[in-house]
Backbone bond lengths (Angstrom), bond angles and torsions (degrees), N, CA, C in turn:
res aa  C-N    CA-C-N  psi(-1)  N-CA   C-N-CA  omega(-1)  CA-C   N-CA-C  phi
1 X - - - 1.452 - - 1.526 108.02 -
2 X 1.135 104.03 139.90 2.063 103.85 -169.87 2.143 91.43 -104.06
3 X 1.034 77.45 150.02 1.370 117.68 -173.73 1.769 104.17 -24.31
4 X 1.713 96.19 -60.24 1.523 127.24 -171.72 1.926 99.10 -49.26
5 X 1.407 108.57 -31.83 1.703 102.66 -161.85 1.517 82.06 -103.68
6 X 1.416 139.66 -34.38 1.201 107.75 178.05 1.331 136.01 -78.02
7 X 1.470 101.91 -8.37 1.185 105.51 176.56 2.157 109.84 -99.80
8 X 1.388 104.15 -3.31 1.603 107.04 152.77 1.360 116.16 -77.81
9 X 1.534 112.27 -58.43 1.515 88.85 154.98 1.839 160.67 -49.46
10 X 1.155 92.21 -19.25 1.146 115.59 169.04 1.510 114.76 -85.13
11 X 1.098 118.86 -19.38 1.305 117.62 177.87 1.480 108.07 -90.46
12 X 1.277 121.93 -47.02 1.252 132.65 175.94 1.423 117.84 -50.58
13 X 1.503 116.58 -37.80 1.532 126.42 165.34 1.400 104.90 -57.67
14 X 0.983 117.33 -87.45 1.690 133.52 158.51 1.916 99.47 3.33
15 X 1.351 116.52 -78.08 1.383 127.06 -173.76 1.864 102.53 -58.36
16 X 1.218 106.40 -33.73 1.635 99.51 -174.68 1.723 101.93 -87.63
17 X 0.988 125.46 -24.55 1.705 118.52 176.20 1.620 94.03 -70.37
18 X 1.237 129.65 -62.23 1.115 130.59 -174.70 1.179 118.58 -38.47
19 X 1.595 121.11 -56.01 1.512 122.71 176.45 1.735 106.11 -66.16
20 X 1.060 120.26 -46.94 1.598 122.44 -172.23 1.561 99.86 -46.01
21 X 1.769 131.76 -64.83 0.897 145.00 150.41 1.601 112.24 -4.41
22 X 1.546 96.58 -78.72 1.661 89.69 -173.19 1.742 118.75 -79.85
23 X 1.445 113.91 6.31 1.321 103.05 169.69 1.713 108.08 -94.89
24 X 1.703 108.66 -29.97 1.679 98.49 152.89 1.111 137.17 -25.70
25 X 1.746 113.04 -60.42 1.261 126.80 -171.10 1.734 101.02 -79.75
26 X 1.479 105.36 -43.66 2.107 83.30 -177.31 2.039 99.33 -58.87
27 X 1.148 114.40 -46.43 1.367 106.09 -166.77 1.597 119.43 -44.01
28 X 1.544 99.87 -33.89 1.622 115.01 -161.83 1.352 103.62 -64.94
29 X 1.465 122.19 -9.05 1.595 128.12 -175.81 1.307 106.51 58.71
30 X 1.623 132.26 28.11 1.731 125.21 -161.76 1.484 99.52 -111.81
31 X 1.405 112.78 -22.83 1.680 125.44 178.05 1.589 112.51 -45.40
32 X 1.126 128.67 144.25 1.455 113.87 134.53 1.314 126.75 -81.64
33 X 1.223 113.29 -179.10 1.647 127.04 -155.93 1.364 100.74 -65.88
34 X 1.863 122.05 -42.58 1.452 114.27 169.07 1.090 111.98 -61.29
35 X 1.172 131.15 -69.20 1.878 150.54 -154.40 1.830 89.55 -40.92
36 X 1.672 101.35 -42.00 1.582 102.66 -164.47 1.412 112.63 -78.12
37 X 1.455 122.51 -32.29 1.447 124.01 165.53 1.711 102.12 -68.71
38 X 1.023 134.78 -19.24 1.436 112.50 -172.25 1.323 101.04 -110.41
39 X 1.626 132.92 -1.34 1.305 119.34 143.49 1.696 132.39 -74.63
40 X 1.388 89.17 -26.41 1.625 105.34 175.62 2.013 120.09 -51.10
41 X 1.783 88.04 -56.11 1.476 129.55 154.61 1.739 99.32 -24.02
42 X 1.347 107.37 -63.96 2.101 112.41 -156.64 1.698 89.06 -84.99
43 X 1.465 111.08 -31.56 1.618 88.87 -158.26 1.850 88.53 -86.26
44 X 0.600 138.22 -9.73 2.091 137.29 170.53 1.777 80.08 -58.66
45 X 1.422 121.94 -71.72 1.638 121.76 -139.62 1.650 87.91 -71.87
46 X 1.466 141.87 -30.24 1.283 130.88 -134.31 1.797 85.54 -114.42
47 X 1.857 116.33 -10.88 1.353 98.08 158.31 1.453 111.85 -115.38
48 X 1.203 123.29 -0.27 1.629 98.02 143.52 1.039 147.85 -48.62
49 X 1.933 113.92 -51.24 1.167 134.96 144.68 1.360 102.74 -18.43
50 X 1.089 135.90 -105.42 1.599 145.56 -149.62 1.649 92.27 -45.72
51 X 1.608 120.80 -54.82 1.504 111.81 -161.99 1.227 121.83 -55.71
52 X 1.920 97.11 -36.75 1.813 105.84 158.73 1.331 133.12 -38.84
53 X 1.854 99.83 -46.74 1.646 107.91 -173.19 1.763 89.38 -75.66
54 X 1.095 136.67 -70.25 1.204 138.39 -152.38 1.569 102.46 -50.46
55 X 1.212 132.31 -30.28 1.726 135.92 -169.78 1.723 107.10 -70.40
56 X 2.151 81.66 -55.05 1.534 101.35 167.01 1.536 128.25 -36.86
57 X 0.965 129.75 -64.19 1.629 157.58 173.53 1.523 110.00 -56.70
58 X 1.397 112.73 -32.31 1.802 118.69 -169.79 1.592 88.61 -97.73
59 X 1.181 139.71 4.66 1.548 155.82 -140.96 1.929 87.82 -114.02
60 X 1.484 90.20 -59.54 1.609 103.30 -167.29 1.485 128.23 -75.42
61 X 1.496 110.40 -26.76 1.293 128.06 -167.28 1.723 100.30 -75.07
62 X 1.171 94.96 135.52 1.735 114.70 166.28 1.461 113.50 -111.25
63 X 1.087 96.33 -168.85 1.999 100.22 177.95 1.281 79.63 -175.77
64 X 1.423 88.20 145.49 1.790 114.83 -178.58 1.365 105.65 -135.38
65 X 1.679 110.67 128.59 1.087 103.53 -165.81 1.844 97.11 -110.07
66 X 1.578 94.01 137.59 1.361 123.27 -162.39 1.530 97.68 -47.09
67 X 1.732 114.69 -52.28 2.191 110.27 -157.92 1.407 92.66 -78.49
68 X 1.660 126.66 -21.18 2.057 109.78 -163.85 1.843 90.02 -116.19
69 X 1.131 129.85 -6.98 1.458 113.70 -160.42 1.416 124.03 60.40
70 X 1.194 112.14 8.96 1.706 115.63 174.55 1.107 111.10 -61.68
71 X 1.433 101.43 135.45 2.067 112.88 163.39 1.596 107.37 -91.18
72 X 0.865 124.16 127.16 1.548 124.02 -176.13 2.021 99.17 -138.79
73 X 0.744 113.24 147.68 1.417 126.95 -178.22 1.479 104.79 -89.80
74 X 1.475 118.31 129.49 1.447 144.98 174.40 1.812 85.53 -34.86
75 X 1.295 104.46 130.75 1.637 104.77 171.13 1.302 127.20 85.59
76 X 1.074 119.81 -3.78 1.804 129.47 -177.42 1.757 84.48 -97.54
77 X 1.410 87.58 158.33 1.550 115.53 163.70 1.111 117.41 -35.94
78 X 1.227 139.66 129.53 1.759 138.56 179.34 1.485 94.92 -99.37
């Protein structure tokens, strides 16, 4: 694994503890009304982040099919 995906992965973990975290705390009803808009605020940016990496990554993946040896990209026509 090269450096570049472990450290996307790692970030992407990173961004999903973070959001899990702040949807804990909005759920817990313990926030106030600011604390709760400015967690609301991180968990929008902390699932973009991830949707980026996840688009990113579904971007890269091929599939090779075993009887023709074709490379075809995740999502094209089978």
């Amino acid at each position: 694994m090269t450096s570049t995906i472990a450290s996307r992965i790692g970030k992407f973990e990173e961004a999903m503890q973070q959001l899990k975290a702040g949807v804990e705390r909005l759920s817990s009803g313990e926030a106030t009304l600011e604390e709760s808009m400015e967690l609301y605020e991180r968990c929008l940016q902390y699932h973009r982040e991830c949707t980026d990496i996840l688009a990113e990554a579904r971007n890269r993946v091929e599939i090779v099919d075993p009887a023709t040896g074709t490379i075809t990209e995740f999502g094209e026509a089978q």
